[in-house]
N, CA, C and O of each residue as an XYZ file, in Angstrom:
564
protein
N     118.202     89.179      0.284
C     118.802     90.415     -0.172
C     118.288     90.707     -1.578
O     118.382     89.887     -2.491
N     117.800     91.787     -1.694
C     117.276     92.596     -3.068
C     118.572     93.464     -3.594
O     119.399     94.208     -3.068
N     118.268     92.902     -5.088
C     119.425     94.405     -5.509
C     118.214     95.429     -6.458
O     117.331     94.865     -7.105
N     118.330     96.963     -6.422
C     117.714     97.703     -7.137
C     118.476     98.169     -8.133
O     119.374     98.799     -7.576
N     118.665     98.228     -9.605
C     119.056     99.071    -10.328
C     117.770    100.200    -10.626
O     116.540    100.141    -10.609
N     118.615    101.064    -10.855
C     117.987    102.618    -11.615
C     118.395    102.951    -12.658
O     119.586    103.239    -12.778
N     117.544    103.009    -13.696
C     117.876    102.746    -14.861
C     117.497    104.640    -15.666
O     116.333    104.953    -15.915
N     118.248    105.268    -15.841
C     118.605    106.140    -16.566
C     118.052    106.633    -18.060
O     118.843    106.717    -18.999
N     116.859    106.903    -18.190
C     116.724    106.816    -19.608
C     116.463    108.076    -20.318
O     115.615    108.733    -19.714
N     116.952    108.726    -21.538
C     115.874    109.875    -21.981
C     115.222    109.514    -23.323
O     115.590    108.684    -24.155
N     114.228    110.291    -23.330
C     113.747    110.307    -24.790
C     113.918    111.781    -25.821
O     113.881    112.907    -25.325
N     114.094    111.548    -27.219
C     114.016    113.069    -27.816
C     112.399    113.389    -27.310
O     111.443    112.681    -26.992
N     112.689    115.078    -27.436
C     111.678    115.909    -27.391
C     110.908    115.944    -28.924
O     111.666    115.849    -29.890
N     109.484    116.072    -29.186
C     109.034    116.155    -30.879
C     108.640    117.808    -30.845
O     107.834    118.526    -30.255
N     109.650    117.944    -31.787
C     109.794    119.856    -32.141
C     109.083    120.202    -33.124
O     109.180    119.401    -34.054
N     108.154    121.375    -33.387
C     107.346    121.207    -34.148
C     108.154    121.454    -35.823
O     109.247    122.016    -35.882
N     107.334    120.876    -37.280
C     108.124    120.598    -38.135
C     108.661    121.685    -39.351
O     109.088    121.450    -40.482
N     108.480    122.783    -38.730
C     108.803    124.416    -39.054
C     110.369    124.238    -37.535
O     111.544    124.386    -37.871
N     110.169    124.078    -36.776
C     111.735    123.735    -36.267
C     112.698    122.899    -36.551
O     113.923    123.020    -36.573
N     111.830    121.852    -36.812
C     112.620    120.542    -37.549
C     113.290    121.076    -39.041
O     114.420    120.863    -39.481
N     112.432    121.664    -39.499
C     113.253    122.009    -40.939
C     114.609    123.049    -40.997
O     115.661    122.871    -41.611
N     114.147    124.354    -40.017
C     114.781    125.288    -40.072
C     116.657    124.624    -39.160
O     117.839    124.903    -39.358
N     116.028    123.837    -38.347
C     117.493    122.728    -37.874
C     118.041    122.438    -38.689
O     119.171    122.922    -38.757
N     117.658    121.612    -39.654
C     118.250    120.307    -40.767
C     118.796    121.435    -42.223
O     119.548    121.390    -43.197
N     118.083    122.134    -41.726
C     118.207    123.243    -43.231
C     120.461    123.235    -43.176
O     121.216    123.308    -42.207
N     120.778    123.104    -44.774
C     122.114    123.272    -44.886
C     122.888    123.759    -44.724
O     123.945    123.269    -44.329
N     122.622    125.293    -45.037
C     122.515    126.439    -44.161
C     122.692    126.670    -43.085
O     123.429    127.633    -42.874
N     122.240    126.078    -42.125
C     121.672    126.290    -40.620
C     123.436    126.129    -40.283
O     124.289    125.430    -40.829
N     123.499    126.895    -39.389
C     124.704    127.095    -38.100
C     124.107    126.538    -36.914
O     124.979    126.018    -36.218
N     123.586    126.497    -36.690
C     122.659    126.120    -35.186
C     122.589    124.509    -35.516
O     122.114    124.112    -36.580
N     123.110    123.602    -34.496
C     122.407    122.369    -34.351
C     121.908    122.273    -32.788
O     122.220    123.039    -31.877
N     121.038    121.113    -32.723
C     120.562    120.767    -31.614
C     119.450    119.708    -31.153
O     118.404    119.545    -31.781
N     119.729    119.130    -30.196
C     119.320    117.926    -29.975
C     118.431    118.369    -28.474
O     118.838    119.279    -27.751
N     117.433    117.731    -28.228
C     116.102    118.281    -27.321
C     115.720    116.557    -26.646
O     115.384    115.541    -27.256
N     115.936    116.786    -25.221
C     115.811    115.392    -24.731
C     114.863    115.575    -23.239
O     115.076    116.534    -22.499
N     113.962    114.684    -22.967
C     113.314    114.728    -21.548
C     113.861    113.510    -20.577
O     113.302    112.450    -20.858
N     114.728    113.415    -19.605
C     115.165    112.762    -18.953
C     114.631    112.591    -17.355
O     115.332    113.035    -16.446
N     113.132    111.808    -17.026
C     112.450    111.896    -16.172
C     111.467    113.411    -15.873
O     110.338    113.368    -16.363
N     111.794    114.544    -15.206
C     111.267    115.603    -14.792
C     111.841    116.626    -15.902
O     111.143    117.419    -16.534
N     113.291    116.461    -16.032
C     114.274    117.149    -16.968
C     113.956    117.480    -18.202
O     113.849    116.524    -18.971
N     113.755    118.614    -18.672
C     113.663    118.742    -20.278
C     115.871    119.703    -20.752
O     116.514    120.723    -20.504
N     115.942    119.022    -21.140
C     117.224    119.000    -21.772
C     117.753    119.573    -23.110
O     117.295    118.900    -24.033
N     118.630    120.671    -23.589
C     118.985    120.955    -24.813
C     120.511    120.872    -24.901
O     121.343    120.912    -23.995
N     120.640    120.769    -26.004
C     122.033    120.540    -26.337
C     122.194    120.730    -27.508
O     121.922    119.995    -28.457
N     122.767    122.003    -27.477
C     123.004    123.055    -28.375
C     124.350    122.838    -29.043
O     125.137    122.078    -28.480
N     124.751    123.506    -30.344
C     126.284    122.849    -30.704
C     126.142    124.472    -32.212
O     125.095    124.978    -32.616
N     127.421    124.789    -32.595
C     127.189    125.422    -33.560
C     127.478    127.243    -33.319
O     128.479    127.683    -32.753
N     126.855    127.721    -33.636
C     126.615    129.620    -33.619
C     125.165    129.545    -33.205
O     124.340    128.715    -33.587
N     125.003    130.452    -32.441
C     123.829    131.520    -31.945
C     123.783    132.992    -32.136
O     124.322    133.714    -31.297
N     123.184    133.495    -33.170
C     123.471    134.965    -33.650
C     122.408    135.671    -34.542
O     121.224    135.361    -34.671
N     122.938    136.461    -34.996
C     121.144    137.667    -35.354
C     120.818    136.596    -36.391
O     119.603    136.566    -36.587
N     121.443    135.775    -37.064
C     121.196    134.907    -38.332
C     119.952    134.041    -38.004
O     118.885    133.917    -38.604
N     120.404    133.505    -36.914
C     119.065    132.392    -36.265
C     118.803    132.268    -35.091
O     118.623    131.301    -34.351
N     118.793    133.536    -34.950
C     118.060    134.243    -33.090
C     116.712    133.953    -33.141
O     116.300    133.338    -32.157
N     115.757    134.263    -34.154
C     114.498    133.207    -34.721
C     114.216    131.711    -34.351
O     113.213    131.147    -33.912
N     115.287    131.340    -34.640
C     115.288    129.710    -34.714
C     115.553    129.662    -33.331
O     114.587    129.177    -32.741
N     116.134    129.857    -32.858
C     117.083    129.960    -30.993
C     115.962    130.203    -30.435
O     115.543    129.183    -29.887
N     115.076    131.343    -30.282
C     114.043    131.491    -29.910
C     112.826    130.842    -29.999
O     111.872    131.155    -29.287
N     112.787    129.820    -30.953
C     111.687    128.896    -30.981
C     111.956    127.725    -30.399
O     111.136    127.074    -29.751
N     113.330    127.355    -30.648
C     113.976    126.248    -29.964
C     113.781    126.293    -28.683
O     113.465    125.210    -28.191
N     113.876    127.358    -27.823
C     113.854    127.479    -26.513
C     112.675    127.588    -26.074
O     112.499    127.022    -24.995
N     111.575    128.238    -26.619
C     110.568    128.132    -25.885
C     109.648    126.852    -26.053
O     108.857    126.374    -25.240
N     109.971    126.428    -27.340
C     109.345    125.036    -27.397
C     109.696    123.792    -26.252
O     108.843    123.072    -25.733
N     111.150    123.736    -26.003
C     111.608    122.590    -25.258
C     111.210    123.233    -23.946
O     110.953    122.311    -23.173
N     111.006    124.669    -23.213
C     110.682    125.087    -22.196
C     109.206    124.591    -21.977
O     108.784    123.942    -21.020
N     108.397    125.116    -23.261
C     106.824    124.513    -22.626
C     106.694    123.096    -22.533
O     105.603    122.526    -22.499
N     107.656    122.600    -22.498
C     107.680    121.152    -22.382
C     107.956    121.072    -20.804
O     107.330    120.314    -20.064
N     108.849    121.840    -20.426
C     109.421    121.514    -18.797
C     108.483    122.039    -17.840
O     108.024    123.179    -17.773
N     108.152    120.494    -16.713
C     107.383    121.730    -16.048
C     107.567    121.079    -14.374
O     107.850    119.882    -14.411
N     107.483    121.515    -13.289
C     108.303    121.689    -11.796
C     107.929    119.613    -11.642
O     107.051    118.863    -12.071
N     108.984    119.477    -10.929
C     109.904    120.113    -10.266
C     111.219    119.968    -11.185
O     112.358    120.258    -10.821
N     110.892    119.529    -12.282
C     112.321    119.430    -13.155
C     112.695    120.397    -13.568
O     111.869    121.303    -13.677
N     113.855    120.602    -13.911
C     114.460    121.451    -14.519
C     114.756    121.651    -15.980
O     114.738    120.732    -16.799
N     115.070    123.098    -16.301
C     114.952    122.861    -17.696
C     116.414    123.466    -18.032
O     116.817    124.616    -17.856
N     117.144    122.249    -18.616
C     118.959    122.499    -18.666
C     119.148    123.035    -20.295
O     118.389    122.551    -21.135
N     119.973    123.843    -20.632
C     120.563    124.067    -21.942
C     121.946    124.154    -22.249
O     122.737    125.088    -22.121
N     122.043    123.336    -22.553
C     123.584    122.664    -22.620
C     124.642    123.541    -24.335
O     124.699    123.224    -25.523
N     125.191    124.535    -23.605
C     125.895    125.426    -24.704
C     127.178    124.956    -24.614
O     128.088    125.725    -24.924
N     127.452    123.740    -24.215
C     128.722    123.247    -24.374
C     129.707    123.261    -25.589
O     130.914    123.479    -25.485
N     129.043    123.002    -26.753
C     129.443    122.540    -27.889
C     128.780    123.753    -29.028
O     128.554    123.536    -30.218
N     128.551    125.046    -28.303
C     128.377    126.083    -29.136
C     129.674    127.668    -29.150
O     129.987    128.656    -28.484
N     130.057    126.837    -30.588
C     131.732    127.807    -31.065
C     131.435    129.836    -30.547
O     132.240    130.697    -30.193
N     130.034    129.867    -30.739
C     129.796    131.569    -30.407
C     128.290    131.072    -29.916
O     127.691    129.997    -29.955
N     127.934    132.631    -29.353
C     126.947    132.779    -28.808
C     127.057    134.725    -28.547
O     127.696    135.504    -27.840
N     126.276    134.771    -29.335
C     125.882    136.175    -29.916
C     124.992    137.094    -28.431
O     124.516    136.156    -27.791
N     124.689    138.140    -27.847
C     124.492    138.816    -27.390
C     122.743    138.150    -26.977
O     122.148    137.734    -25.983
N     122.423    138.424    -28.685
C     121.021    137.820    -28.277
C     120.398    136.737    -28.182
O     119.197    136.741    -28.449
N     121.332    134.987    -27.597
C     121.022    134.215    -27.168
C     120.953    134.769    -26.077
O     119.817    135.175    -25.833
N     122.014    135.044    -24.971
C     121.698    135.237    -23.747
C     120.298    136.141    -23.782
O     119.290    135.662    -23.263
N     120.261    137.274    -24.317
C     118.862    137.865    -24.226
C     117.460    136.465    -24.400
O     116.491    136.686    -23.674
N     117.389    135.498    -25.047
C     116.555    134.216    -25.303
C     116.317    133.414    -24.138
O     115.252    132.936    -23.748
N     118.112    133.295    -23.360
C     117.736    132.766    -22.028
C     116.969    132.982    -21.161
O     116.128    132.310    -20.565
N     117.578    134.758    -21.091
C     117.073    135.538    -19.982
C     115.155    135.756    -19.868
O     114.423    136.088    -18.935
N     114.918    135.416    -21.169
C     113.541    135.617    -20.781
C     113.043    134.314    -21.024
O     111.929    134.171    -20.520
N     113.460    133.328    -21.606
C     113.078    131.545    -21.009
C     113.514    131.424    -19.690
O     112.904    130.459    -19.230
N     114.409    131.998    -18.657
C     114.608    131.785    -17.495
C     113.071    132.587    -16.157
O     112.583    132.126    -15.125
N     112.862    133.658    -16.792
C     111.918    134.283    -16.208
C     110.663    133.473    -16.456
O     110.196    132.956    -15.442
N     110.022    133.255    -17.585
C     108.950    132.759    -17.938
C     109.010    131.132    -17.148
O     108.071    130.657    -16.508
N     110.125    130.568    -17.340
C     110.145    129.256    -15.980
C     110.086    129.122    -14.978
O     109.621    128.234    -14.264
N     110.729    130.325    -14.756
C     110.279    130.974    -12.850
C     109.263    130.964    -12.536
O     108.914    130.559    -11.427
N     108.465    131.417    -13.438
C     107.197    132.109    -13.251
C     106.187    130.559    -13.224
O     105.242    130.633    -12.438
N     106.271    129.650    -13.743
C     105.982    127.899    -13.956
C     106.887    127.145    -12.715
O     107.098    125.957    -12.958
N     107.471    127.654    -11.391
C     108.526    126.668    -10.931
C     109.340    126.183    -11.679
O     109.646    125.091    -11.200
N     109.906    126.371    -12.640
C     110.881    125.812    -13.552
C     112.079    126.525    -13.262
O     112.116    127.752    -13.178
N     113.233    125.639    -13.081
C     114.424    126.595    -12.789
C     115.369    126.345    -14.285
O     115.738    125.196    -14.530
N     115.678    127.327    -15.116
C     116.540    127.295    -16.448
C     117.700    127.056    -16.070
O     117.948    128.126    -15.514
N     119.109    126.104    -15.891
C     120.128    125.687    -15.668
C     121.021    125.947    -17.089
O     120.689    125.360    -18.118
N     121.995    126.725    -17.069
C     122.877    126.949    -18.383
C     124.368    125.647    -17.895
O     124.835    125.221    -16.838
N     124.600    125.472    -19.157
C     125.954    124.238    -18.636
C     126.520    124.871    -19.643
O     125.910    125.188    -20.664
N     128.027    125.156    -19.373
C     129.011    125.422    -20.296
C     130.345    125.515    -19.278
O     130.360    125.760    -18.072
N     131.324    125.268    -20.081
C     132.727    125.403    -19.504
C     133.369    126.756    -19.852
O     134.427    127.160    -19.371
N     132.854    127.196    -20.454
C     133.459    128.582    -21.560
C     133.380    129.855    -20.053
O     132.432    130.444    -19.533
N     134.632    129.847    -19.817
C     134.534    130.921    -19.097
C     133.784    132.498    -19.707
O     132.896    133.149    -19.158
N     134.351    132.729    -20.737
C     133.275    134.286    -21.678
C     132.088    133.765    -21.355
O     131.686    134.596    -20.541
N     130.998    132.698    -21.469
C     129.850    132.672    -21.226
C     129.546    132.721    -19.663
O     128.357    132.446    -19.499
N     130.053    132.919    -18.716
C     130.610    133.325    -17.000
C     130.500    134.800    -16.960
O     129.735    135.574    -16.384
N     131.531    134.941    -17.773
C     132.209    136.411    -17.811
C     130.375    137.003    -18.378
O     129.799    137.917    -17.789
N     129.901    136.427    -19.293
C     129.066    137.542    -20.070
C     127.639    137.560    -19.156
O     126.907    138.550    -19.165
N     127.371    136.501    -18.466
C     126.046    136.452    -17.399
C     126.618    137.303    -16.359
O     126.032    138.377    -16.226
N     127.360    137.148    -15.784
C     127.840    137.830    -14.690
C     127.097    139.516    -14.748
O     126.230    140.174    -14.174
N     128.506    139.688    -16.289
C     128.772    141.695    -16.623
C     127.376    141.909    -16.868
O     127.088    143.104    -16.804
N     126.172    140.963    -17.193
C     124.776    141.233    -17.764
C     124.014    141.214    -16.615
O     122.814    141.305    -16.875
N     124.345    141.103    -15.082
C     123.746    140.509    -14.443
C     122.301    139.581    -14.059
O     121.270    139.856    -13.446
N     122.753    138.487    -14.679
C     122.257    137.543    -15.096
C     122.583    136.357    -14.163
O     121.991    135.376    -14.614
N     123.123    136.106    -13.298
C     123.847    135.518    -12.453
C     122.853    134.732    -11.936
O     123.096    133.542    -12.138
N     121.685    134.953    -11.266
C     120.423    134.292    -10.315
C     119.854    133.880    -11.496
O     120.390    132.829    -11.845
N     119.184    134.166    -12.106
C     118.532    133.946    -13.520
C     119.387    132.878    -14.307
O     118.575    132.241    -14.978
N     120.235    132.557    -14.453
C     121.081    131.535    -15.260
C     122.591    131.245    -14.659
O     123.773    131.501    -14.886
N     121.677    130.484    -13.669
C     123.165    129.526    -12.784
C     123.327    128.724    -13.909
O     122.489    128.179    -14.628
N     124.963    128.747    -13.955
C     125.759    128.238    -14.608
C     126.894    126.458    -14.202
O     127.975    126.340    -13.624
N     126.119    125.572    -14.734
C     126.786    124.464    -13.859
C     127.689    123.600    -15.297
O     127.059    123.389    -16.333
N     129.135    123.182    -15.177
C     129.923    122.496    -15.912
C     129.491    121.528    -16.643
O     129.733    121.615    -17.847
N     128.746    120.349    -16.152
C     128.156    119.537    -16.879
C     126.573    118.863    -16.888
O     126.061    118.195    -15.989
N     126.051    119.209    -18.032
C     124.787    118.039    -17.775
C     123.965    117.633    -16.447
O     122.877    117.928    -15.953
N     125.405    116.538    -16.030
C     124.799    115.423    -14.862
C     124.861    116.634    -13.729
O     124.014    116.539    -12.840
N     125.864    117.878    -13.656
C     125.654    118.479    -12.496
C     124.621    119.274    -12.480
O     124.032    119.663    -11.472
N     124.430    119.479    -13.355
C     122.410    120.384    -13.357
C     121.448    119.259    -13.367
O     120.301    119.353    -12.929
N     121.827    118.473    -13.747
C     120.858    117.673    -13.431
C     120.913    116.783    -12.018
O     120.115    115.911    -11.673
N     121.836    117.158    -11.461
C     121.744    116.698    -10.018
C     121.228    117.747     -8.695
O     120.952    117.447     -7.533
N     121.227    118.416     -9.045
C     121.143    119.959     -8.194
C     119.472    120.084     -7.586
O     118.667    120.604     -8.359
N     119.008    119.653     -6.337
C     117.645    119.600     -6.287
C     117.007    120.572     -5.729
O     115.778    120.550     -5.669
């Protein structure tokens, strides 16, 4: 008798160091952490998303996106983000298309019903399925 473990691992993503700064900056409202977990490229977002650093949001996203590429998915985890301004979702919506367009499917995770409510009224719905946690976008094949 054999036993197999599967061993679970991620690594950070390396963001270039004009992102790295504009993150760490004191200032900054936006945090976020960028992880590749096998196929998975992973974000995990925490903080405000708004006209302040829709810049930064926008680099953030397409950077960890050109990282993802089929059959993994590319998850962004807005769990731990207090707002989210009009024009993140506009950031998604076109990191979700541009992944499509690569086999990449963009997975949004949040519990926040308003972020439901606001893909929905935007119809945004196919474009940014919305799954509760992490492990459930990242289980979804």
């Amino acid at each position: 008798m054999s036993l197999v473990i599967a061993e679970s691992f991620s690594t950070h993503l390396t963001l270039s160091t004009r992102l790295v700064y504009q993150l760490g900056e004191p200032r900054s409202t936006l945090r976020a952490i960028t992880d590749r977990s096998g196929d998975a490229v992973v974000i995990h977002a925490g903080g405000e998303i708004d006209a302040c650093n829709e810049n930064t949001w926008r680099q953030l996203v397409a950077e960890a996106a050109a990282t993802a590429s089929a059959p993994g998915p590319f998850v962004v985890d807005v769990t731990d983000v207090d707002f989210m301004g009009c024009c993140a979702f506009g950031v998604l919506a076109d990191a979700a298309q541009q992944c499509r367009d690569r086999c990449v499917e963009l997975r949004l995770v949040s519990r926040a019903p308003i972020v439901t409510r606001i893909v929905e009224a935007c119809g945004l719905g196919a474009l940014l399925p919305i799954f509760p946690t992490v492990d459930h976008a990242l289980a979804v094949s």
